[in-house]
C-alpha distance (Angstrom), angle and dihedral (degrees) to the residues before:
residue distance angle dihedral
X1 . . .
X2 3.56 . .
X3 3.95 142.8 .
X4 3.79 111.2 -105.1
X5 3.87 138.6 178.7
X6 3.69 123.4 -136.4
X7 3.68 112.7 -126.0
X8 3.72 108.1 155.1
X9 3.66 153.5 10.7
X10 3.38 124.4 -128.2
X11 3.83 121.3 -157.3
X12 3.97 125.2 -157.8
X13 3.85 116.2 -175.7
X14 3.75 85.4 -164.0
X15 3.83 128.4 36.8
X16 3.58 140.6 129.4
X17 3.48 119.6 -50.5
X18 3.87 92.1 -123.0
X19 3.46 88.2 67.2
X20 4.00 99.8 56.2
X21 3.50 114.0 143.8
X22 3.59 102.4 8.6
X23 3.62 134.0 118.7
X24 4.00 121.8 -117.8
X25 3.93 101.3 -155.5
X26 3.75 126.1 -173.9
X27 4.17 104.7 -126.1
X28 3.74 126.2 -171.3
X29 3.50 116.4 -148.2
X30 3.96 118.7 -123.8
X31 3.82 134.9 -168.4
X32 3.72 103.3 -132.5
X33 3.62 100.2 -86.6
X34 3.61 86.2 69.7
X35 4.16 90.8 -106.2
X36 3.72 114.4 138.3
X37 3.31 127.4 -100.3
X38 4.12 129.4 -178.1
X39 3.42 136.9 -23.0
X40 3.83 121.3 -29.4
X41 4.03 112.5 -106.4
X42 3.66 141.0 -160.3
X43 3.66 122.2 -107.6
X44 3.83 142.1 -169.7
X45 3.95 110.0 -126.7
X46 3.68 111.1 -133.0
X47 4.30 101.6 153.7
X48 3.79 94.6 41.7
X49 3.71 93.5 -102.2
X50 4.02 122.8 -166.9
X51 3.61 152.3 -144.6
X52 3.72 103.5 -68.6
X53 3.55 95.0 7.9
X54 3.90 116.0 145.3
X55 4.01 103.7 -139.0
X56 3.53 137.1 175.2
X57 3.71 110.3 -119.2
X58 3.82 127.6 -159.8
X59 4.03 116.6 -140.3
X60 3.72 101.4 -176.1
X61 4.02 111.7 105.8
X62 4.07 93.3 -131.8
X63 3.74 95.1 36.9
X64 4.23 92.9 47.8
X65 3.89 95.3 41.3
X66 4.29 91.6 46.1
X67 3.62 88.5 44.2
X68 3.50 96.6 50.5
X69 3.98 105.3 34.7
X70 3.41 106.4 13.8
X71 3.85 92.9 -124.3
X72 3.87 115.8 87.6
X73 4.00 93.6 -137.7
X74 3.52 101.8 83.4
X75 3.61 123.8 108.7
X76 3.36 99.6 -129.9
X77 4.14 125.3 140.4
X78 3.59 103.7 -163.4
X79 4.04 142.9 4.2
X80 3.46 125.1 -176.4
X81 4.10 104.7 -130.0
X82 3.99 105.2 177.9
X83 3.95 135.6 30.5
X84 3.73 108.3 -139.7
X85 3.43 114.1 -129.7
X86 4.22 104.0 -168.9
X87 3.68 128.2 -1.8
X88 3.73 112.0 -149.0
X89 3.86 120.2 -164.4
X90 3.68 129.8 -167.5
X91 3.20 138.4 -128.8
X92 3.81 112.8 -132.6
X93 3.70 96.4 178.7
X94 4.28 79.8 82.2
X95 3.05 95.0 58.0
């Protein structure tokens, strides 16, 4: 998994019929202080994430296309399946 900002939404007037009614979003990935890291990817929407949003986003072809559609057939790369709503870091210096 990793942490991901939503920064875009991607419409397709035509796509796969597995993928009716769901949302292709464009997602940044982030290291946990919210700094960018990578490329931007596309993701299947499957917790009605937003603009801005902070998700968790699953990478693994089975995991993504289960998440997202319920069936484990679709060719799908990513989905984003949680919206994050704190991040708490520790300090290991106390410890």
């Amino acid at each position: 998994m990793i942490l991901a900002r939503v920064i875009g939404n991607v419409v397709a007037t035509q796509k796969n019929e597995r993928y009716s009614g769901a949302r292709i979003l464009l997602v940044q990935p982030i290291h946990p202080n919210g700094t960018e890291r990578g490329n931007p990817i596309l993701a299947l929407d499957c917790v009605d994430a937003g603009e801005g949003d902070t998700v968790v986003v699953v990478q693994e072809g089975w995991s993504a296309s289960t998440a997202a559609t319920g069936r484990p057939e679709a060719a799908i790369d990513a989905a984003i399946v949680g919206v994050v709503d704190t991040i708490e870091l520790f300090d290991k210096s106390n410890e």
